[in-house]
Each structure stands twice: as C-alpha cells, then as structure tokens.
ZAKOL-664141 format. One line per 3 residues: number of its first residue (from 1); their letters; for each residue x, y, z of N, C-alpha, C, O, CB. Coordinates in steps of 0.05 Angstrom, whole numbers. Glycine has a CB too. Example, Ala and Ser with C-alpha at 12.3 -4.5 7.8 and 13.67 -1.06 7.14 Angstrom:
# ZAKOL-664141
1) AS) 264:-114:156:246:-90:156:264:-66:156:285:-66:169:226:-89:181; 257:-45:142:273:-21:143:258:1:157:268:23:161:282:-12:114 .
This chain:
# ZAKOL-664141
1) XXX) 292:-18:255:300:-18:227:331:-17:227:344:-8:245:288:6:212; 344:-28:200:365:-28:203:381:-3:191:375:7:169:371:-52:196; 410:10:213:417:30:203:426:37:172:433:60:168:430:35:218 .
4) XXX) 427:18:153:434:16:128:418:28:98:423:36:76:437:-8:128; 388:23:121:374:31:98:358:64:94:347:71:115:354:9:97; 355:77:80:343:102:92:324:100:78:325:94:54:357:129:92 .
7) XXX) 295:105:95:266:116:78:264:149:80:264:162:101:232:101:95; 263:162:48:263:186:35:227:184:15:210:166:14:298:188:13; 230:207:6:215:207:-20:228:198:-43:252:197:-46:208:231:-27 .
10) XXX) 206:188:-62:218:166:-90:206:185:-106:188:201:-100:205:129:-97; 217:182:-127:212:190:-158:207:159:-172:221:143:-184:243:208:-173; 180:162:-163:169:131:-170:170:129:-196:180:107:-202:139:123:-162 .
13) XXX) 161:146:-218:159:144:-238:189:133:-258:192:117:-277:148:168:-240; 209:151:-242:233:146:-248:247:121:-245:268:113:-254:245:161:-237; 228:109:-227:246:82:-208:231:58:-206:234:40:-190:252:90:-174 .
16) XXX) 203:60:-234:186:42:-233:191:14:-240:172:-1:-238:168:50:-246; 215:3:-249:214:-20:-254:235:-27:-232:236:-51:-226:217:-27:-282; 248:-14:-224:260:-28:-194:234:-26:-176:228:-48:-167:290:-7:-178 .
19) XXX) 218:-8:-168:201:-12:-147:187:-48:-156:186:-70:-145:175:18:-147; 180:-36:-181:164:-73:-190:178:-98:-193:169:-120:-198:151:-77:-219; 206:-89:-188:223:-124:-182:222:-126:-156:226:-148:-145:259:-129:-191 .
22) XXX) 217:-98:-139:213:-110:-113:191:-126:-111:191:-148:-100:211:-92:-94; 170:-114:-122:149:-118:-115:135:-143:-126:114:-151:-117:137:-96:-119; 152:-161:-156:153:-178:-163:162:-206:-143:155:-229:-137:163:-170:-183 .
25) XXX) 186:-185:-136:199:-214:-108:181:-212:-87:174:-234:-79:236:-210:-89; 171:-192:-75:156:-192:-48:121:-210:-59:107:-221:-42:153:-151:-34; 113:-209:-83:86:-218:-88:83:-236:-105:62:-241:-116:70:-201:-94 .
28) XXX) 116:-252:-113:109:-271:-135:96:-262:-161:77:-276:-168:92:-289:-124; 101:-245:-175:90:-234:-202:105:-245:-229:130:-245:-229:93:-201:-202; 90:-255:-250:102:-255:-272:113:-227:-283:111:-204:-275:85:-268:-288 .
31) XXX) 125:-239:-306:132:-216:-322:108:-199:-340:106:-174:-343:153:-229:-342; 89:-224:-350:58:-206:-355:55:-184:-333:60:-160:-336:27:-229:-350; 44:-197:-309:38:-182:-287:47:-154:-290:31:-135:-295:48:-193:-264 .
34) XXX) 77:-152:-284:96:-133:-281:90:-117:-299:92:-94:-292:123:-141:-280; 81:-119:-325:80:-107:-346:50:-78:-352:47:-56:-362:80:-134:-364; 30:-107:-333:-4:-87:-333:3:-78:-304:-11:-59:-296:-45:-109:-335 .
37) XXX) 20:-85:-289:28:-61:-264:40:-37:-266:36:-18:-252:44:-71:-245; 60:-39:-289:71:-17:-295:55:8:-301:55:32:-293:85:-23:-314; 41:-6:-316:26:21:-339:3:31:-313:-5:55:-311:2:4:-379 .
40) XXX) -7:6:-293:-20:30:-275:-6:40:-255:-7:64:-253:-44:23:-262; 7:28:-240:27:50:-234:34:73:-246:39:92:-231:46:42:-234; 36:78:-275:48:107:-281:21:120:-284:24:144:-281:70:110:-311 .
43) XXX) -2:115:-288:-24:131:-287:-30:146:-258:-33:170:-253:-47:113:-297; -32:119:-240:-35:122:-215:-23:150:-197:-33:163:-178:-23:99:-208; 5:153:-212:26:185:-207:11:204:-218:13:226:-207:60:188:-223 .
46) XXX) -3:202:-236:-20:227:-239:-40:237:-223:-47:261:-221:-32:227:-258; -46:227:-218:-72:232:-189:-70:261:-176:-47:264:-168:-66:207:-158; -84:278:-172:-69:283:-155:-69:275:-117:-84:262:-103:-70:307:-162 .
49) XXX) -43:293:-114:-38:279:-76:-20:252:-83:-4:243:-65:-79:263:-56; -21:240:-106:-13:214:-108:28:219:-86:44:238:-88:-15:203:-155; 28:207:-79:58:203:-64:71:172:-58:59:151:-53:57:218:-34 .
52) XXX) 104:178:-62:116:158:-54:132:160:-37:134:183:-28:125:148:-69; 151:140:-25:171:142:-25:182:117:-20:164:100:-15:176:160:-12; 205:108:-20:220:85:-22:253:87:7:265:106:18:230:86:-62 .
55) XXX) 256:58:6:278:40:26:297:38:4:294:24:-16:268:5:40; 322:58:9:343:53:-4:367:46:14:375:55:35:346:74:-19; 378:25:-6:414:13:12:426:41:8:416:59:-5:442:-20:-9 .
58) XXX) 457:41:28:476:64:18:480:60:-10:479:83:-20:505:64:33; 485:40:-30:489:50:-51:462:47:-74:463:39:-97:515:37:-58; 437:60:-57:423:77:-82:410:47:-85:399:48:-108:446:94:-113 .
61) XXX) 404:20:-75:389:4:-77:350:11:-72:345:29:-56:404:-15:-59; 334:2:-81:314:1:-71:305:-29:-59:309:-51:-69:299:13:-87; 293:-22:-36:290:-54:-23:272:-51:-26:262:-71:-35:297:-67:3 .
64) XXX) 252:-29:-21:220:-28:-6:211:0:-17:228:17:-20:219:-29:34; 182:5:-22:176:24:-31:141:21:-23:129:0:-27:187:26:-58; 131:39:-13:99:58:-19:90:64:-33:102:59:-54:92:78:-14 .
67) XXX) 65:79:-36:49:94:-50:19:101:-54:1:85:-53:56:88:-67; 19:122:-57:-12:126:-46:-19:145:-57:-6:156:-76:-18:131:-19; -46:154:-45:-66:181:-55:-91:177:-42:-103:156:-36:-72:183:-90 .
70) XXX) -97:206:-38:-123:207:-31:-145:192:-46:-145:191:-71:-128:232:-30; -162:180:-32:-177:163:-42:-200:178:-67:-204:201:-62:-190:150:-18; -207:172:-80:-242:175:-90:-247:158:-102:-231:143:-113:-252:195:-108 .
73) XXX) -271:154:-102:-297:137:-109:-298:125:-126:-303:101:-126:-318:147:-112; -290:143:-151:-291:142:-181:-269:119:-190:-272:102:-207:-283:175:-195; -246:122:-174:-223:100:-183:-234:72:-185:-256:68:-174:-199:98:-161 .
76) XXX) -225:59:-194:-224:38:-201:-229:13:-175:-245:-4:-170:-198:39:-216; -207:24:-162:-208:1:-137:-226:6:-115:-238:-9:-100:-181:-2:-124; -225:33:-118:-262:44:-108:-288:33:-111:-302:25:-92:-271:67:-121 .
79) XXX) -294:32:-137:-322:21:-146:-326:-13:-138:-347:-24:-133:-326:25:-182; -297:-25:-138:-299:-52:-125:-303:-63:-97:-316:-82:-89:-280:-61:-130; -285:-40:-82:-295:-51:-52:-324:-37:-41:-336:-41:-20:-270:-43:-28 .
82) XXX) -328:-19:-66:-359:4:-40:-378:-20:-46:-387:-22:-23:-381:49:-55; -387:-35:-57:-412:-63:-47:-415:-68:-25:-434:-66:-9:-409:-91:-55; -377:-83:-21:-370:-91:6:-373:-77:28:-389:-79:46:-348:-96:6 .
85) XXX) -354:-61:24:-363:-31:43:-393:-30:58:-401:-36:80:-363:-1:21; -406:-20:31:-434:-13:35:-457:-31:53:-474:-23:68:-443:-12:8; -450:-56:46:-464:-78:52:-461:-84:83:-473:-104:92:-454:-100:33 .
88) XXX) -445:-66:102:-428:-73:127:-428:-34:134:-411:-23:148:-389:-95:120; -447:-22:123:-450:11:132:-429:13:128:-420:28:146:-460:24:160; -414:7:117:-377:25:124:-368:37:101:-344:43:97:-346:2:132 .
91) XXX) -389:41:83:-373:53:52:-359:81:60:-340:90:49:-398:62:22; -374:92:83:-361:119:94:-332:125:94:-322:148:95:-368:121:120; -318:98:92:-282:107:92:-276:103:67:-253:99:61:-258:86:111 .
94) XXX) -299:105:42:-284:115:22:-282:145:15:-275:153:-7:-292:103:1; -287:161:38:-291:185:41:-269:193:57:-260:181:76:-316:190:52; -252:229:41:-240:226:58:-213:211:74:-198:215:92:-253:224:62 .
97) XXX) -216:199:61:-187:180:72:-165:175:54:-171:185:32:-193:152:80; -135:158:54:-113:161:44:-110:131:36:-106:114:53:-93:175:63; -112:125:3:-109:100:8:-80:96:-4:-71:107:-24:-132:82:-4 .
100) XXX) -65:73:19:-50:63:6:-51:39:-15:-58:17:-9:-40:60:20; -44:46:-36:-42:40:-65:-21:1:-62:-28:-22:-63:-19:74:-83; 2:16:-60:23:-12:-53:44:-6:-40:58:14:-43:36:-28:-76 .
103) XXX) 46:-22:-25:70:-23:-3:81:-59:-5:70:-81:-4:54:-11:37; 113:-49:-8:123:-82:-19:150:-71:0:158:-48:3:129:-92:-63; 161:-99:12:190:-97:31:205:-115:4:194:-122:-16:190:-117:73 .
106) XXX) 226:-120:9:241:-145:-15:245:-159:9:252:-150:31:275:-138:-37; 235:-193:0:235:-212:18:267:-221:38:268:-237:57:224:-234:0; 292:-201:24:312:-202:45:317:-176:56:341:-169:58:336:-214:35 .
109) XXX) 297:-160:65:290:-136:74:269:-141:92:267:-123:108:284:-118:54; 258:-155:94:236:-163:115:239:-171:146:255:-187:155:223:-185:104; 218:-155:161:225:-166:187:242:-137:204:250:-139:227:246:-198:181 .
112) XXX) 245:-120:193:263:-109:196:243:-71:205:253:-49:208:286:-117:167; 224:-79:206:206:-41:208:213:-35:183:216:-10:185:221:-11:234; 217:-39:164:219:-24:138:186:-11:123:179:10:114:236:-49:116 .
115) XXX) 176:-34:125:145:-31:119:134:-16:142:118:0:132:129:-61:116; 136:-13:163:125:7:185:133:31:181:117:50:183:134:2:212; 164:36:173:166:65:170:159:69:142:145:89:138:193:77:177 .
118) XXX) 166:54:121:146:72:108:120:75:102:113:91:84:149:74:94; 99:55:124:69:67:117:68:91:134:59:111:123:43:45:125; 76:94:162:76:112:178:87:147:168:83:169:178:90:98:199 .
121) XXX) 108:135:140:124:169:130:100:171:106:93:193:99:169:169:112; 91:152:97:70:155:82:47:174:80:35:188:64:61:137:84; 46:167:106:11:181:123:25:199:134:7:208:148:-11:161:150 .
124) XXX) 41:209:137:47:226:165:43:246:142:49:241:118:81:224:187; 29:276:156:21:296:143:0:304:121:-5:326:109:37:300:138; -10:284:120:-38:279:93:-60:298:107:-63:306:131:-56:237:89 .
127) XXX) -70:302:91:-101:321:103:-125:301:109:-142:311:123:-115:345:76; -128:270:99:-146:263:101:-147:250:134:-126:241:141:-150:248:78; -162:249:146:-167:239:181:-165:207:180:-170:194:200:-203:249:197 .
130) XXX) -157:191:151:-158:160:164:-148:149:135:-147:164:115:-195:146:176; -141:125:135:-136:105:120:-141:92:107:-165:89:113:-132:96:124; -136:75:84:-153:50:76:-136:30:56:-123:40:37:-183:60:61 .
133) XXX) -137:11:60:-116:-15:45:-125:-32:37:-147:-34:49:-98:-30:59; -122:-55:17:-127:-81:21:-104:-97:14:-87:-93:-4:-149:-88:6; -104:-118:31:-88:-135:35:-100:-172:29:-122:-178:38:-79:-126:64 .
136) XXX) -88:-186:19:-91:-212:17:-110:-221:40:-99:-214:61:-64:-226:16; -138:-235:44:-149:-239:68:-134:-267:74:-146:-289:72:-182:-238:68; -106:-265:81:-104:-288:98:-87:-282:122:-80:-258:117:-93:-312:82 .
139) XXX) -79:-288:140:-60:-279:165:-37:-283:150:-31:-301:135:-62:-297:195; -15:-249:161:2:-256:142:20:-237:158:7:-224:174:-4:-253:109; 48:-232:158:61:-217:167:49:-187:169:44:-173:188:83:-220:155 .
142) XXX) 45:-184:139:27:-157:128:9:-146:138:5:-121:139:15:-159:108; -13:-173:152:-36:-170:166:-33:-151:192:-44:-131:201:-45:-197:174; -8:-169:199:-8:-167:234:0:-135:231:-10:-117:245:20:-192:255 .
145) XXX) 21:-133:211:29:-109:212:5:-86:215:0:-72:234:47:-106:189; -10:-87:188:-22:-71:192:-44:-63:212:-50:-39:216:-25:-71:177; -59:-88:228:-65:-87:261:-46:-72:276:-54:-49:281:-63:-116:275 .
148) XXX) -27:-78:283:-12:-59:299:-4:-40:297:13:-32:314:2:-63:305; -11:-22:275:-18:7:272:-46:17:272:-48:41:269:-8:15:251; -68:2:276:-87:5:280:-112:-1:259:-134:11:260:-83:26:288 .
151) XXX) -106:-16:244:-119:-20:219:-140:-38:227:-132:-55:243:-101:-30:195; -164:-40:221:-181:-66:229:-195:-70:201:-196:-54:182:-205:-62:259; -204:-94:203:-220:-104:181:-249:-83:180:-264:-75:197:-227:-140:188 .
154) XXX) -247:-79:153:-282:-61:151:-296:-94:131:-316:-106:138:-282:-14:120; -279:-100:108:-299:-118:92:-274:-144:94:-251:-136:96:-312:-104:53; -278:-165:93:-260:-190:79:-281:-198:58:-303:-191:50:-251:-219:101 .
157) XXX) -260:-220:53:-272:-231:26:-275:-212:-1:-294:-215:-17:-302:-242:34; -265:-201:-2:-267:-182:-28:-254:-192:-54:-229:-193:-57:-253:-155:-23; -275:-201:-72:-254:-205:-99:-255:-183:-109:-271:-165:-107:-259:-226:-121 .
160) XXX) -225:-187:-128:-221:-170:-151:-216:-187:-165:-209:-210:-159:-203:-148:-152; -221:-171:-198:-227:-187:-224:-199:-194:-223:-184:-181:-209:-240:-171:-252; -192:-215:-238:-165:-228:-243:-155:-227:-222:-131:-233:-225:-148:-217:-262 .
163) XXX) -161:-222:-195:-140:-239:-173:-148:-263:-158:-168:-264:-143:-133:-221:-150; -132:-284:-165:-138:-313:-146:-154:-324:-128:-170:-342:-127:-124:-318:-134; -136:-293:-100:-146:-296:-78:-160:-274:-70:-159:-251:-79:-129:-303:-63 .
166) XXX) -179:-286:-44:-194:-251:-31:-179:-236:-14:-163:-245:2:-223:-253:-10; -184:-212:-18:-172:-200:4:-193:-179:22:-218:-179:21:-147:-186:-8; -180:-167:34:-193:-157:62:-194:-121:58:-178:-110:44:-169:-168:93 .
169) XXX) -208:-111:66:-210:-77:63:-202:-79:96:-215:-89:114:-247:-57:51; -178:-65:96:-172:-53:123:-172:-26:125:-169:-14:104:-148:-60:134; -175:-10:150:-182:22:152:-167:29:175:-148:15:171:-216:30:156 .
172) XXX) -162:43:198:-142:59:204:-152:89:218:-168:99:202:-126:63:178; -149:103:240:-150:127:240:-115:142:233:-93:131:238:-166:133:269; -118:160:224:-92:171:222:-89:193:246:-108:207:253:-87:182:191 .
175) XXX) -60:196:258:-42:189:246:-32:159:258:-34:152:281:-24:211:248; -26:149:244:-12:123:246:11:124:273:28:142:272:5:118:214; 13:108:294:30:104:323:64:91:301:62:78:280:9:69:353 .
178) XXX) 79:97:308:108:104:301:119:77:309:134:63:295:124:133:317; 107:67:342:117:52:348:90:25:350:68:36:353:133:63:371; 87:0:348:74:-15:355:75:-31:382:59:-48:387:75:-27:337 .
C-alpha cells in the first residue's frame, strides 16, 4: 500500500456521499442509484455492530471505504441469498458471521492493498468466527482478491431484485491473513 494513504475508522454517516462518489466511480452508479444507496446506507449504521472505516489522502481525501455488521437472517440481503445458501447445505454462514456490506477502492486508488487492508481492519477483532460477501459473479480483481484471503464460493449465480448481473456468496474463516 501506498505510504500516502492511511486506513482509520470513518464516521460513515458523516462522510456518506463522499464514500458514494467513491463508490459511484468504483461501480459505475447513476445518480438514481446513489440516491436509494444513500438512504440504505444510513439505515444500515443503525444496526447494531454495524462498522466502518475508510482510505484517506494526507489532505482528508477519501479514496476507499468498508462497512459491515454482524450478519442476521432477518436483513434484507439475508432472506435473498439463504435459498441459495440452503439449496448447497451452506445457509449455516448466515450464522454467526460478519458480513461485509460494501467495500469500494476509487478506480485511481486501485491495485495498490487498499481494499486488503481495509477488509482485513474490518474483520480484525469481530466476535463472529467467519465472513460473508457478495461480489459480482464474474472474475474480477475483487474476486481474486477476495480468494486470497481465503474466501471461497458457497452459492454463484445469485440474483438480486433490480441488479443486472449475478453475483456470487463468498465466505471466509476469520481472522483474515494480512498478507496474501
């Protein structure tokens, strides 16, 4: 990683529409988009356990940012992948485990361990024993990344309502390896 940038804790709430221009440049989002992301994002901080933190330049930039919470059932993005899950015995890691929510680098921030350290400061110290993500099911920088911390596919092919493409339920024992 490069010495310029430092990963701390975010005051996501505070810093939600810079996290979502990142996260607009790193995922191609309209301004609609940005808009029904916002509002769950700020719900999402209520949770509890919910945590962030963010990739800031020396002067107070955000490049890259996290976020997460202990998982349950009841959420939203829960009730969508346990079919999948279920259908492959693996609904078990909706138990228990830490899901990361969103993790975005800014596409001239990339390449760089930014996204490693902060899934790894993410997870480091959680009470739950493992992980759980989804990611776009196609091979992707993101992918590999998250393989090389130990993530493997539990379901692909997973739609969600209003998204394009499928993506993949990846899972994880924690704690997450520092180095790949």
């Amino acid at each position: 990683m490069t010495d310029d940038v430092v990963i701390g804790p975010l005051d996501l709430a505070a810093r939600v529409d810079e996290a979502l221009d990142v996260q607009a440049h790193a995922f191609g989002l309209s301004d609609e988009e940005v808009a029904v992301r916002r509002q769950i994002v700020l719900r999402h901080l209520t949770y509890p356990g919910a945590r962030s933190f963010g990739a800031t330049t020396p002067d107070d930039r955000l490049v890259g940012f996290v976020y997460g919470m202990p998982n349950d059932r009841r959420h939203w993005w829960s009730t969508v992948v346990e079919p999948y899950l279920r259908g492959r015995q693996l609904d078990g890691w909706l138990d228990d485990s830490f899901v990361i929510t969103e993790l975005h680098v800014h596409p001239g921030h990339q390449n760089r361990g930014i996204g490693r350290s902060l899934i790894t400061t993410i997870t480091e110290g959680v009470a739950e024993p493992r992980s759980i993500l989804s990611a776009i099911d196609v091979e992707s920088p993101a992918r590999g990344l998250y393989r090389s911390l130990g993530y493997t596919d539990l379901a692909r092919r997973v739609l969600f309502p209003s998204a394009a493409k499928p993506y993949a339920v990846m899972g994880a024992p924690l704690p997450l390896p520092r180095r790949g």
